[in-house]
Structure formats: C-alpha cells, structure tokens
C-alpha positions as CSV (number, residue, x, y, z in Angstrom):
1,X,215.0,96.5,133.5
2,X,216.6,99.4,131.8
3,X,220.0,100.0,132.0
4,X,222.2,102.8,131.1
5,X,224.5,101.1,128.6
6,X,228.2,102.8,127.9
7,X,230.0,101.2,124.9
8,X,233.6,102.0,123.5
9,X,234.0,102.1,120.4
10,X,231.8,103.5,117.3
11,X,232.8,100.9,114.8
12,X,230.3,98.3,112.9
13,X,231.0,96.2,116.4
14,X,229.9,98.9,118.5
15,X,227.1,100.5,116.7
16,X,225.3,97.0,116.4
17,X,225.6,96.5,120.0
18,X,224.1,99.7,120.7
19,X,221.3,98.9,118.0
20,X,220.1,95.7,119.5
21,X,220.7,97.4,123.0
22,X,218.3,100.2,122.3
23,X,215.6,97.3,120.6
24,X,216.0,96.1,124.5
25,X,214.6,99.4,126.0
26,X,218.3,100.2,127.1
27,X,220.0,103.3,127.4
28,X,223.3,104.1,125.2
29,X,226.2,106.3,124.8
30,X,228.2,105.1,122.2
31,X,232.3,106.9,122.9
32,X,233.7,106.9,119.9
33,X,237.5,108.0,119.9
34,X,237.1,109.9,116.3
35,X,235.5,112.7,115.2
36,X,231.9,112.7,113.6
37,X,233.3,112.1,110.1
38,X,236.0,109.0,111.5
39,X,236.7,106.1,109.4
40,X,236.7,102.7,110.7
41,X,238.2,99.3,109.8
42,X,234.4,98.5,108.0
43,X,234.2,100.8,105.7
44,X,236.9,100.5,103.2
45,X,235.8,97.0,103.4
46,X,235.1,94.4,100.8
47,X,231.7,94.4,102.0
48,X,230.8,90.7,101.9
49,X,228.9,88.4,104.3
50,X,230.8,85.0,104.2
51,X,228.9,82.0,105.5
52,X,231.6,80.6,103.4
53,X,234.3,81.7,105.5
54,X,234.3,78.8,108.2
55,X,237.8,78.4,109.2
56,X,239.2,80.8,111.6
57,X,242.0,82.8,111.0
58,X,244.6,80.5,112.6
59,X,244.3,77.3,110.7
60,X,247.1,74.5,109.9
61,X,249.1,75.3,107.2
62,X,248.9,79.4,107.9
63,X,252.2,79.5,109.9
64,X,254.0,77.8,107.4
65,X,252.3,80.6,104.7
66,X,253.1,83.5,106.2
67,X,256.6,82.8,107.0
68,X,257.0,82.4,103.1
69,X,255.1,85.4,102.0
70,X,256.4,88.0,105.2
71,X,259.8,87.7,102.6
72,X,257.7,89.3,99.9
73,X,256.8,92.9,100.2
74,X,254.0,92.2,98.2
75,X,252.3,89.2,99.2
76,X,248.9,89.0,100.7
77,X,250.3,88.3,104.8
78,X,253.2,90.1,106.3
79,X,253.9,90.5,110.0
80,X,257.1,93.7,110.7
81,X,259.7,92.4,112.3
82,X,260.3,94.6,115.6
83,X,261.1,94.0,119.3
84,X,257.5,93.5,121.1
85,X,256.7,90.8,123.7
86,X,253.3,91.4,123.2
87,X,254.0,90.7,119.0
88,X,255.8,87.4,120.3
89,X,253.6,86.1,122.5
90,X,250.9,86.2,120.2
91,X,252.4,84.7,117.6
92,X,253.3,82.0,119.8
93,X,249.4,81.7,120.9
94,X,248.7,81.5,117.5
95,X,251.0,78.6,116.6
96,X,249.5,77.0,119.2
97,X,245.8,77.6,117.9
98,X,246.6,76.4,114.1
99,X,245.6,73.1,114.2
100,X,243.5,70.8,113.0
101,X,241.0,70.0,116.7
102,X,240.8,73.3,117.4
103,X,239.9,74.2,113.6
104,X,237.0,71.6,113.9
105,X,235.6,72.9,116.9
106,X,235.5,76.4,116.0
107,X,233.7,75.6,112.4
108,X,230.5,74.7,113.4
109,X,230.2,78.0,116.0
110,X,231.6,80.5,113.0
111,X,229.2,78.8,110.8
112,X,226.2,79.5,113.5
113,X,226.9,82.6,113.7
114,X,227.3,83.5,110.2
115,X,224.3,82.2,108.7
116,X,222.4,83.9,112.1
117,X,224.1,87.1,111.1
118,X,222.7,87.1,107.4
119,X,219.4,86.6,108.7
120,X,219.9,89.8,110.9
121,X,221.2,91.4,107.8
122,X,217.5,90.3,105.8
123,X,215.3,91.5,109.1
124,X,217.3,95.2,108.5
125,X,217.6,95.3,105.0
126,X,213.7,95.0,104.9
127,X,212.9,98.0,107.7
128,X,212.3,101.4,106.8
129,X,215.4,103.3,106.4
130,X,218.1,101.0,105.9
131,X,218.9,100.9,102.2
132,X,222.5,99.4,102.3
133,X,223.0,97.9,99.1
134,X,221.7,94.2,100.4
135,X,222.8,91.9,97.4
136,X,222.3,88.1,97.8
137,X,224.3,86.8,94.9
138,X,226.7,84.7,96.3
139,X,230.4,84.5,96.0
140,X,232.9,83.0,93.7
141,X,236.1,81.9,94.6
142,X,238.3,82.0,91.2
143,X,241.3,79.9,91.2
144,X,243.9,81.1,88.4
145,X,245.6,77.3,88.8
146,X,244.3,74.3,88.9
147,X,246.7,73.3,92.3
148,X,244.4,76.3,93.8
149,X,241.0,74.9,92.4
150,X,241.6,71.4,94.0
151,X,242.4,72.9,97.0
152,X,239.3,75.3,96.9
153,X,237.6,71.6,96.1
154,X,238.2,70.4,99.6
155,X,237.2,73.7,101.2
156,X,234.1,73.0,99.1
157,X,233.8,69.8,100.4
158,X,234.2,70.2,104.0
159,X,231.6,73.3,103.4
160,X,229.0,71.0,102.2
161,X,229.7,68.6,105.1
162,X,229.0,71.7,107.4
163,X,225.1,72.1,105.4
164,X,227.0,75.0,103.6
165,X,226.2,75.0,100.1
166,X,229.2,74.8,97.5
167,X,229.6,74.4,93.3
168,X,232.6,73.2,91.9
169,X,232.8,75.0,88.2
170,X,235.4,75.1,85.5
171,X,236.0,78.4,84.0
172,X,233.2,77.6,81.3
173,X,230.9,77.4,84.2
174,X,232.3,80.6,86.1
175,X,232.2,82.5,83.2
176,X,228.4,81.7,82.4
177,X,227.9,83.1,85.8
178,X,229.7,86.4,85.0
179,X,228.9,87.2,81.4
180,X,230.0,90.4,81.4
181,X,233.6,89.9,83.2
182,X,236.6,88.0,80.8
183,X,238.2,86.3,83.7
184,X,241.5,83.9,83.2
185,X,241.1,81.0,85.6
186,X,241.4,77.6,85.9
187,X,237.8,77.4,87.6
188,X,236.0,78.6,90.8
189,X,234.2,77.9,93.7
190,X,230.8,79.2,94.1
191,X,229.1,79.8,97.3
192,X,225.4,80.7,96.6
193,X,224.7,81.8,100.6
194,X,226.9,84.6,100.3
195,X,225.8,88.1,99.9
196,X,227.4,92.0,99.7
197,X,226.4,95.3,100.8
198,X,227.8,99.0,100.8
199,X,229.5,99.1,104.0
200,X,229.2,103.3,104.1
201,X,225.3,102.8,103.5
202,X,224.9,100.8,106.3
203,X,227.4,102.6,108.8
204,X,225.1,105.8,108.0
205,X,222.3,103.5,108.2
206,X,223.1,101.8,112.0
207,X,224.1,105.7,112.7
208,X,220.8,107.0,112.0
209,X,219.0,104.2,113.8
210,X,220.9,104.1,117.3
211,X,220.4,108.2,117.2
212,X,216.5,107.8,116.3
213,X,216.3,105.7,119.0
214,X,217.5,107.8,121.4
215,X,221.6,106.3,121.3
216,X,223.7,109.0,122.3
217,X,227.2,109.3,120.2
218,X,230.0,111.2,122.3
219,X,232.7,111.8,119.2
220,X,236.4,113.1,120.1
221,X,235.8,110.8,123.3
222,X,238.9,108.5,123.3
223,X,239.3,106.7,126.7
224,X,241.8,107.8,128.6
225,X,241.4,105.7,132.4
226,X,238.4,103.8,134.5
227,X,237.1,104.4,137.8
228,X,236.4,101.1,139.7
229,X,235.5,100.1,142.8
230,X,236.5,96.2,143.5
231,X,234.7,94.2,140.5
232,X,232.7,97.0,139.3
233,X,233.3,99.5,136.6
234,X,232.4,103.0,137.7
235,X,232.8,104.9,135.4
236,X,235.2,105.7,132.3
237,X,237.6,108.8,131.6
238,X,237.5,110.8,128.9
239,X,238.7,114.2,127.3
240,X,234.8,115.3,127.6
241,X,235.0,113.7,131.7
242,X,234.0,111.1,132.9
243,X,231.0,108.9,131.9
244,X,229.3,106.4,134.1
245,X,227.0,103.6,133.4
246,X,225.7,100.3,135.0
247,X,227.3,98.8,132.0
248,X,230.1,98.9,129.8
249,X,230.8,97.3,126.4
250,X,234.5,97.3,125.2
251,X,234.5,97.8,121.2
252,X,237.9,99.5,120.5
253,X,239.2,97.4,118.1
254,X,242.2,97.0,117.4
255,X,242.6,99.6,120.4
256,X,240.7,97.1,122.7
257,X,244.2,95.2,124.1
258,X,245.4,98.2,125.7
259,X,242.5,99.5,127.1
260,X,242.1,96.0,128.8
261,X,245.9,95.9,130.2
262,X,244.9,99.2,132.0
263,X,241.9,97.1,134.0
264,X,244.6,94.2,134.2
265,X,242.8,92.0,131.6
266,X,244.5,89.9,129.3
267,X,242.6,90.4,125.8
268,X,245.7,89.8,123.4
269,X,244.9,91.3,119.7
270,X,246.9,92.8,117.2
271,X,246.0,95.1,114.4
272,X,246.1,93.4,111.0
273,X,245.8,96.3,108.3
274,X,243.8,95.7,105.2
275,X,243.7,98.1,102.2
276,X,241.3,98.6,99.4
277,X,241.1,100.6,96.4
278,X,237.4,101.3,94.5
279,X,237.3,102.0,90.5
280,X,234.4,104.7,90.1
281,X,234.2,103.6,86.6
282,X,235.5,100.1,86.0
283,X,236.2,98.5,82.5
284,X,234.4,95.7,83.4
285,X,231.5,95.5,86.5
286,X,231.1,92.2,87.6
287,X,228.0,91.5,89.4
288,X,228.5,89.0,92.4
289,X,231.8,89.3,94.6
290,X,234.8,87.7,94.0
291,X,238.3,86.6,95.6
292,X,241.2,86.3,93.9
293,X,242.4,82.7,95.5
294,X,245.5,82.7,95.4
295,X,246.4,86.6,96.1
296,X,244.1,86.9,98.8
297,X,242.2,89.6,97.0
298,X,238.4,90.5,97.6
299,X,236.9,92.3,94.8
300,X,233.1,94.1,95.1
301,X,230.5,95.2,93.1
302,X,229.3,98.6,94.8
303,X,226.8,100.1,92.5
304,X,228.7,101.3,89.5
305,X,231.6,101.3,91.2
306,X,234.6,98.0,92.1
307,X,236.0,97.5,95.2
308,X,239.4,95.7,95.3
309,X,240.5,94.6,99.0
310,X,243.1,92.7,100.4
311,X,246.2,92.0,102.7
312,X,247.3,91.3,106.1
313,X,250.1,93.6,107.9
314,X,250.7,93.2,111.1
315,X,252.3,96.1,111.8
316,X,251.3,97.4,115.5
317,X,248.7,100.2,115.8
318,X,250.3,101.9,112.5
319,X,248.1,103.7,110.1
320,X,250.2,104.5,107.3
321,X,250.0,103.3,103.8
322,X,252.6,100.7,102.8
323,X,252.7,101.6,98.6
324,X,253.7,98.1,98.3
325,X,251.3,96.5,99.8
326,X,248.9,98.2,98.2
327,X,250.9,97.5,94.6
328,X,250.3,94.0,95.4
329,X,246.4,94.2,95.0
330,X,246.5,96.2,92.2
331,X,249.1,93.8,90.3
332,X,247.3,91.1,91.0
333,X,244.1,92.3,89.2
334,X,245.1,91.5,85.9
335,X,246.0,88.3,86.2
336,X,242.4,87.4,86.7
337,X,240.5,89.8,84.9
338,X,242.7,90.2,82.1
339,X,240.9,93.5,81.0
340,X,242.1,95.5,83.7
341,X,245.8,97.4,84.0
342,X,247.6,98.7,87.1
343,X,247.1,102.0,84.8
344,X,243.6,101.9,85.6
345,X,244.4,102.6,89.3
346,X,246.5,105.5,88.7
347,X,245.6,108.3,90.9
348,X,243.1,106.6,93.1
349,X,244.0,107.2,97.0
350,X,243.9,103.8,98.9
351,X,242.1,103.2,102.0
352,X,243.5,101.4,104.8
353,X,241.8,99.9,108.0
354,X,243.5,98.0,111.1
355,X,241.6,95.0,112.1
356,X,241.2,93.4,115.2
357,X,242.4,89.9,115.2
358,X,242.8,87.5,118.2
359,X,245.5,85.1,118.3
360,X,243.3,81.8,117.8
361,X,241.2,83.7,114.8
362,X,237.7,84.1,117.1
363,X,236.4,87.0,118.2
364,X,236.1,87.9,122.0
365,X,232.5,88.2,122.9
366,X,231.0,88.2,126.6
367,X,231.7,89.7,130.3
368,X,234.6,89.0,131.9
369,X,235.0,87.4,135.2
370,X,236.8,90.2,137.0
371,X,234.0,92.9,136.4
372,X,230.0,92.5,137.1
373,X,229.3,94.9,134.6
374,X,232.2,94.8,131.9
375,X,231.4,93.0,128.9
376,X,233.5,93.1,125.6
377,X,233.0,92.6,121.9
378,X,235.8,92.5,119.9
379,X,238.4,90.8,118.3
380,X,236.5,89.9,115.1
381,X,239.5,89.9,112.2
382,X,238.3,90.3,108.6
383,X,234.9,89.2,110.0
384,X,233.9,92.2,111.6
385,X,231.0,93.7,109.2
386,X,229.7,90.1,108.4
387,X,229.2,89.2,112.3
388,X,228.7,92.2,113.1
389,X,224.7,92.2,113.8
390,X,224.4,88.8,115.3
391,X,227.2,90.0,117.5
392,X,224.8,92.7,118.9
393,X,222.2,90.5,119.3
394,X,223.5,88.6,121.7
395,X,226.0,90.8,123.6
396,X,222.4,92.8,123.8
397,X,220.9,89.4,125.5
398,X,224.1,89.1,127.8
399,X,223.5,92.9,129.1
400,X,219.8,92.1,129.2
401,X,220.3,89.1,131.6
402,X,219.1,86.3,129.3
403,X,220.8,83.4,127.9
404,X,222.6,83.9,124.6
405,X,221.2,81.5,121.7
406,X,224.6,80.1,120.8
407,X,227.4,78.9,123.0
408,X,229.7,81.1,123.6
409,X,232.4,79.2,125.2
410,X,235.3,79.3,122.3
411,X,234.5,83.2,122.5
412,X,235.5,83.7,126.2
413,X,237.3,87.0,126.9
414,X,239.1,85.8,129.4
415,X,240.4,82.5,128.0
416,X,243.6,84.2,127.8
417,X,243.7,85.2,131.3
C-alpha cells in the first residue's frame, strides 16, 4: 500500500530513505531545513566506505584518549568544556558503553551492515545516472610508529576473525602499493574491501533520483512543532505550514535530539564537528585512500584533487571554524607524506560538518514505541555516507511493513528511553 512518506532531514541519511522509499511505490517529501544549495555533514567528507571500520565509536580505551588529547588544541578529539546536562549525561552513557561486551556485540551488526551497504553502493554505481566516483581500491591504514603498526596488527587480526580481509605490510610493501606517493611510515594496514566515492557527485546524484521519481524536496523548511493526536503523528510545522503524512522519518542530524525532546523522546546525540581541506592540485596524488593512524586523519583521492579530513569537537550545535583544529590536520600531513608543507594549504577555506553521534557509537534506526507512524534514522557518527544506503533500505522495509533483513535490536531508538 502507498503511503505518503514525510522525512526530516535532506542529508545523505535522509535522501537514501527517500530513494529506497520511492523504489517501494511510496510517496515523499523530503523537509530539508536549508536552502537548495545547503551543505551537509557528507559532503566535506572523506568519502570512504569502511567495512574496515568495525568498532563503534565508544570503545575501551577511548575515554582514557580523549581525556589526554581534549588538553591539546590540536589533537584529533576534543570535547568544550561548558555547563550542559545533556553534554554530561552523555558522556556518562558513553563511559558506560566503552567496553569490551558491548564492543563485541556491536562488531558483527556494523560489519553486516557495512559490507550490505557497499553492495547498495555497486547496484547504484552501475544504473544510469549515478556517476559518483565509485572506486574500489581499498584502504590503507599507515602507521608512522611501529607501537601504532602493532596495534593496527590486532585490529587486523580481530578483522580477519570477523571474514574481513586485512594485510599486514611494512613500508616496502605500502610503498609498492602507492608508487607514486613518498610516504614515511613504519608500515600499514591494508583493507582491500574498502572503497571511495565523490560525496558531492553522489548527493547531486541521490538528488536527481528521489526528484525523477517523483520525491518532493521542501528547502527553507526547518521544523518548527508537531501536531499529534495520542500515538500518532499528525502532521509537522513548518515556516512553509504544516505538512502531514501517514508517516514520518526523523533525519535531522545532529538537529534530531531536540526535535525528539519536543515529542518527549529520549534520542541523546551530540554534534561531533569534522573538518576537511581538498588540494585542487596536490604535489603528490595517491590513488587508494588513506588514514593517518595516529592523527586520526582521512586523506582522499577525488579525481585530480586530495581530500584531507579529520577531528572530533564536540562542541554543541556550533558551526564555526576552530583554526586550530583545523591546523592540526594540515600539520600532521607532512609527517607522513613528507612531500607536502602546511604552505601548500595556504589559502584554501576549510569545510566543516557536525556529525551525529550517539552516546554508545550506533546509529538509531527504527519506530519508536510511543508513535505508530514515527520512525527515525539517525545517529550515524563518521559513518553516515558509508551506511547511508543500506540504511534506506531497510527503514524503507520498516515503513513498508516487512521485516528488516538485519536485526535491529542494538539500533533501537528508544533504548535510551
């Protein structure tokens, strides 16, 4: 049965809901609280698809890490000191999250979902009209110390034990995999299932398809209140008036927490803003994505231009550029492609996106109990772009009434209710 779909939000999140909604034989309106040319938290991305990246966000060993680099302006994590309950109770949920049980349950689901997503990515990289830059080349983990290369050893150990495909090199090794790059590092880690795209390419690309399949997109259409009637959503309030629906998606974002707390929902995110700066004409053009191990720093082939991502500020729903963050990817570069110089960046503007993370590191995917026809999608850290189809696919199954493949249980929106 068709359904008149509403989802908030016009991210990478949203857009592939309404996709895989309008595949269904739905009907969509997409609200999107930016104008027709807004940015989003996916496309000054990195770009990559990460089977690789199996451990959630809250892991043992992070609390511990970010409380010695939030004394470094420059360090890849830093969390703002300031008054807010909701800042301390989710730092709290987190602590509670970063351990080892919880770590080993999530691992298998991320890994599900990850290698279900890249096939999504193949199936859209090979219809008509979606030319995104679809790379699969892998991705190389480059250690500059050999401390970091035995510690990326075990990641690549417990990967393997998880069917996900990891190398071990030395820098001989890494090198004969980048000929054209001089890197200085102890070694690397190479994940072959690993792949990269052009996130602007496909955000235009999922943006032409939901509008050529009839998806409406209402820009300038923040959300300002709901209309409900006991456990059903009515209809939503916007500048533009209100919009009703039989359902409703929530894909805000980093945005998403508050619009919950108006409906009385517990959905407790908060923003982590990420940066990136992209060389039009790099020295040196390495051709399979890299991260920078120890500095946390994602670097992208985009083609002829280099994509250099990275940090974590958590810093409320605050869009301005810290220059010292963003000094703190573009030192780092150097040290492992020797080539480069922080002179290189001079005069490039530097993006910055605010991410959605949850305090346990999972996304929030599914209805919630208190509304028949609320569902929510969200939640989805640094892993937004790369889970962002399989994501659609089966919040589109939830609205459609069918089963999801995967269990969703660790993603419950309301298991902080």
């Amino acid at each position: 049965m068709s359904k008149r779909i509403v989802i908030i939000g016009g991210g990478v999140i949203g857009l592939c809901v309404a996709h895989y909604a309008l595949r269904r034989g739905h009907r969509v309106t997409v609200l999107e609280r930016g104008a027709a040319d807004h940015d989003s938290c996916s496309l000054g991305s990195a770009g990559m698809i990460v089977p690789s990246h199996f451990t959630p966000l809250a892991a043992p060993g992070m609390v511990a890490l970010g409380l010695k680099w939030m004394w470094n302006p420059e360090s890849p994590f830093y969390v703002q000191p300031r008054p807010s309950w909701e800042l301390a109770s989710w730092g709290l949920k987190f602590w509670q999250a970063a351990t080892p049980e919880r770590v080993r349950r999530a691992a298998p689901l991320i890994r599900d979902l990850s290698f279900a997503s890249r096939a999504c990515f193949e199936e859209l990289a090979a219809q008509p009209g979606f030319d995104f830059g679809w790379e699969k080349r892998g991705l190389l983990m480059l250690c500059k110390t050999q401390h970091a290369l035995d510690e990326e050893a075990q990641m690549a150990a417990q990967a393997r034990a998880l069917s996900i495909p990891a190398e071990v090199l030395d820098a001989k090794a890494a090198a004969a995999l980048e000929p054209g790059v001089r890197m200085d590092i102890a070694g690397a880690v190479y994940f072959p299932q690993d792949c990269q795209l052009t996130p602007q390419r496909f955000m235009a690309c999922l943006q032409r398809a939901v509008e050529g399949a009839g998806g409406e997109t209402a820009f300038d259409s923040a959300v300002t209140g709901w209309r409900f009637n006991a456990r059903k959503i009515a209809a939503v309030r916007t500048a533009r008036g209100e919009i009703s629906g039989d359902e409703f998606v929530l894909c805000g974002g980093a945005w998403s927490s508050a619009l919950a707390r108006e409906l009385r929902l517990a959905l407790p995110i908060q923003a982590g803003k990420g940066y990136s700066l992209t060389l039009p004409q790099p020295r040196q053009l390495p051709r399979i994505c890299s991260i920078f191990t120890e500095a946390r720093v994602a670097v992208t082939p985009m083609g002829g231009a280099l994509r250099f991502g990275g940090t974590m500020e958590i810093a409320g729903l605050n869009e301005t550029i810290n220059p010292r963050r963003v000094r703190g990817i573009i030192n780092a570069v150097p040290h492992y492609y020797p080539e480069f110089s922080p002179d290189d960046f001079t005069g490039l503007r530097p993006w910055s996106g605010l991410r959605p993370c949850s305090p346990d590191g999972l996304p929030y995917l599914g209805r919630f109990r208190a509304y028949e026809n609320l569902s929510t999608a969200t939640g989805h850290a640094m892993m937004g772009l790369s889970l962002g189809p399989i994501t659609g696919l089966l919040l589109a199954d939830i609205l459609s009434g069918e089963k999801p493949a995967h269990d969703l249980t660790l993603l419950d929106p309301d298991r902080y209710a």
